[in-house]
N, C-alpha and C positions, 0 to 999 in steps of 0.2 A: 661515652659508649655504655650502653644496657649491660649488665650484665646481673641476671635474678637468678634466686637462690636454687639450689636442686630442687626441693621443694615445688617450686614452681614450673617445672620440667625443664628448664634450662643446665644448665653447667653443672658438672659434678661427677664424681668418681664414677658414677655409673656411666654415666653419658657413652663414655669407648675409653679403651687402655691409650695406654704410656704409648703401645707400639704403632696403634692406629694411629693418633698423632701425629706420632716419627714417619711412617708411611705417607701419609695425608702431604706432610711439609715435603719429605724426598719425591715423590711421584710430582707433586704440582710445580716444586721448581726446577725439575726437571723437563717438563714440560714448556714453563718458562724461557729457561735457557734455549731451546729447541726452537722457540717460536719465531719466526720471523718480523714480526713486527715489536717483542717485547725484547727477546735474545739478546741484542747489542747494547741495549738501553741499560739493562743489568750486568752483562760484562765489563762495561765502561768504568760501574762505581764498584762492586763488588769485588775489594782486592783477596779477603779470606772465606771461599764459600762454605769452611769446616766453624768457622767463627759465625756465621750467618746465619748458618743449619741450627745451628746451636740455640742461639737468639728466637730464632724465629718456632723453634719447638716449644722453649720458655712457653713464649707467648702464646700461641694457639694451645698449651696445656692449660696455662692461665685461664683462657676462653672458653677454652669446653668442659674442663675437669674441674676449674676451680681450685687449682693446685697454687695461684696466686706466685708463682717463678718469676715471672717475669717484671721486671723493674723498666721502668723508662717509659721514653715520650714519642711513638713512633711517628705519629703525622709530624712533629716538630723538626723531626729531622729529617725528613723527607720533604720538606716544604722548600726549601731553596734549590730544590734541581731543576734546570732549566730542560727547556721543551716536552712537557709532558703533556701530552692530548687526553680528551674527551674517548677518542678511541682507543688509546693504550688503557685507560680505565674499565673498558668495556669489555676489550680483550682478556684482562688480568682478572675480572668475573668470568669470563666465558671460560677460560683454562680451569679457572677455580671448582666453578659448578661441575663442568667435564671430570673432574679428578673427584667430589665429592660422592657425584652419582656412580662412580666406578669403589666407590670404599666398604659398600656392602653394608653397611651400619645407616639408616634410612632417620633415624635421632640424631644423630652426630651429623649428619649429611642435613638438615635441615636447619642444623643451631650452627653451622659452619654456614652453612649460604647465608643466614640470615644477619650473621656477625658481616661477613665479607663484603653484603650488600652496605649495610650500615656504616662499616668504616670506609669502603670507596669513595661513598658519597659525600661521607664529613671530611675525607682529605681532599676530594676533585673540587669541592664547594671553598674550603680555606685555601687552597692553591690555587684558584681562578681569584680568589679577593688579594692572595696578596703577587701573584706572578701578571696578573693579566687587570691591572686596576681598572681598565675604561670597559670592562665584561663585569655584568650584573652576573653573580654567582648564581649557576642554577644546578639542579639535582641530574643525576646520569638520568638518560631516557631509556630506562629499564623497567622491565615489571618486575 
């Protein structure tokens, strides 16, 4: 995954706060949760969502701020859950972007879509190669 220097107008302390972040992760999985098609699919595995919150703040602070929090392998372990479609992918952008463009910060809203797109596609592309071996791995059909 990309991720360049503030310097380069990506990632970094200015990018949006600690709160935005925090915001950004509670509004989209919330969102999540709520959705019909994605809802159940994350209730199933997600036994601690105060532990998750947590995690998954790390990480998107990591991403946009460059705060470097976050430790781990996240497509790694998300790679062995069965039944994930081409359109829970597409959804889990569409919820994403819908919460980004709602965040008022149009920089952070931009290096968020553009991360979000990038990792969907690195994990829906390694999870077709290794869940669906006789399916030629191919990229979400997104702009």
């Amino acid at each position: 995954m990309r991720i360049h220097p503030p310097e380069d107008g990506g990632p970094g302390l200015g990018l949006c706060s600690e709160a935005e972040v925090v915001r950004l992760v509670e509004t989209f999985y919330l969102r999540v949760r709520r959705d019909d098609l994605l809802g159940h699919f994350f209730e199933k595995r997600v036994r601690d969502w105060a532990a998750h919150h947590s995690l998954l703040v790390a990480f998107w602070s990591s991403l946009l701020r460059g705060t470097r929090r976050f430790h781990g392998a996240p497509v790694g372990c998300h790679l062995g859950m069965a039944g994930l479609t081409e359109a829970m992918f597409l959804r889990w952008l569409a919820l994403f972007r819908q919460t980004t463009a709602d965040c008022g910060n149009e920089a952070m809203r931009h290096e968020a879509d553009d991360a979000a797109l990038r990792m969907a596609n690195h994990f829906w592309q390694r999870y077709q190669a290794r869940q669906l071996p006789t399916v030629v791995p191919s990229p979400l059909p997104v702009s």
